[in-house]
C-alpha positions as CSV (number, residue, x, y, z in Angstrom):
1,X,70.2,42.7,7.3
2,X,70.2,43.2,11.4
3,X,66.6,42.3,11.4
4,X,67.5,39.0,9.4
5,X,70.1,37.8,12.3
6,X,68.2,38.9,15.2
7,X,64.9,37.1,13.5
8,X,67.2,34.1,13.3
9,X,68.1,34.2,16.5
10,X,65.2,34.4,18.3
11,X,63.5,31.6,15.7
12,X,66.5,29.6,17.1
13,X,66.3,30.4,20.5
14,X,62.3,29.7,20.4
15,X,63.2,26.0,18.6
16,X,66.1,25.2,20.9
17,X,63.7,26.2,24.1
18,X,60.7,24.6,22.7
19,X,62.9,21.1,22.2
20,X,63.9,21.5,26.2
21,X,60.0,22.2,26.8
22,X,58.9,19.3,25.0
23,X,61.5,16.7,26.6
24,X,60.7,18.0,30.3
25,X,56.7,17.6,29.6
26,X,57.8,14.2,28.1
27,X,59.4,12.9,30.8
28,X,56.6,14.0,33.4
29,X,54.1,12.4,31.4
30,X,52.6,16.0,30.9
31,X,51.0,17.3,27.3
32,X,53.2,17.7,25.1
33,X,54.2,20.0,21.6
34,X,53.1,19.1,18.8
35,X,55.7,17.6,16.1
36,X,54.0,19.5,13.1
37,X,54.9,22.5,16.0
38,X,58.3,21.4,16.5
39,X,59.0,21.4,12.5
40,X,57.1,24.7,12.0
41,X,59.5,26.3,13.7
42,X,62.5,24.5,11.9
43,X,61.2,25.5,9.0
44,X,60.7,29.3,10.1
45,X,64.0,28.9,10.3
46,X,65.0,27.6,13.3
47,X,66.5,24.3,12.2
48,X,69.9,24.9,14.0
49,X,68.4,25.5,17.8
50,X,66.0,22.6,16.9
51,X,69.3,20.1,15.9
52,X,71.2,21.9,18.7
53,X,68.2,21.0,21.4
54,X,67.8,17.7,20.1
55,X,71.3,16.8,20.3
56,X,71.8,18.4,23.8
57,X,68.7,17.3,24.9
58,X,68.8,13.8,23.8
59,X,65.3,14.6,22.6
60,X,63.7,12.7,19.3
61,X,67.0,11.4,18.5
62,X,65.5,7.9,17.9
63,X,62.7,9.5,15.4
64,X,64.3,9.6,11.8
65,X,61.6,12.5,10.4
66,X,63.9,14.2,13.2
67,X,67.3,13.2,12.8
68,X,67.1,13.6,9.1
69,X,64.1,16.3,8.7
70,X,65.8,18.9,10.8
71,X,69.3,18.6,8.8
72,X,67.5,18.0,5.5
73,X,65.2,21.6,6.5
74,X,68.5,23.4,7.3
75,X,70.4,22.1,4.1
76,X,67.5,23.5,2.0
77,X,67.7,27.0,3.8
78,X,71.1,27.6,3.7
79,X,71.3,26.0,-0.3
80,X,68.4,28.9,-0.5
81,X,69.8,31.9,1.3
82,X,73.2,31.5,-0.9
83,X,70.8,31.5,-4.3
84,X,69.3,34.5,-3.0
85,X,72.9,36.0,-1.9
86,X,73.8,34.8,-5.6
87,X,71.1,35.8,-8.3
88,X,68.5,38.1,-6.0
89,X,71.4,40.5,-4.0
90,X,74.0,40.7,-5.9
């Protein structure tokens, strides 16, 4: 179960740091992620750092794939780990 959290954490981590990335190359006109990239890792299971980097950063806030893919990619994961917790674990 460690390895779970701390793989969670650095997916998160990675998501939130890749959503400052992208905003500071988008602002200097530099290349930039990819979005497929960006949801990749949301769903790898770093939707929280990628909704926490988009909200700090003011980054894709005005994209709607964004503002509702991320939460929507989070709902499903958590809705998932409690079914495993549920019927798989226990």
């Amino acid at each position: 179960m460690k390895w779970v959290f701390l793989y969670l954490l650095v997916i998160n981590l990675t998501a939130f740091a890749a959503m400052k990335c992208d905003k500071r190359r988008a602002e200097k006109g530099l290349w930039r992620i990819p979005e497929k990239n960006l949801f990749l890792l949301a769903i790898l299971g770093g939707g929280l750092g990628g909704i926490a980097g988009m909200r700090l950063f003011h980054h894709k806030t005005k994209h709607k794939r964004f503002t509702i893919g991320f939460p929507c990619v989070l709902l499903l994961q958590c809705v998932l780990v409690l079914w495993v917790w549920k019927y798989i674990i226990q």
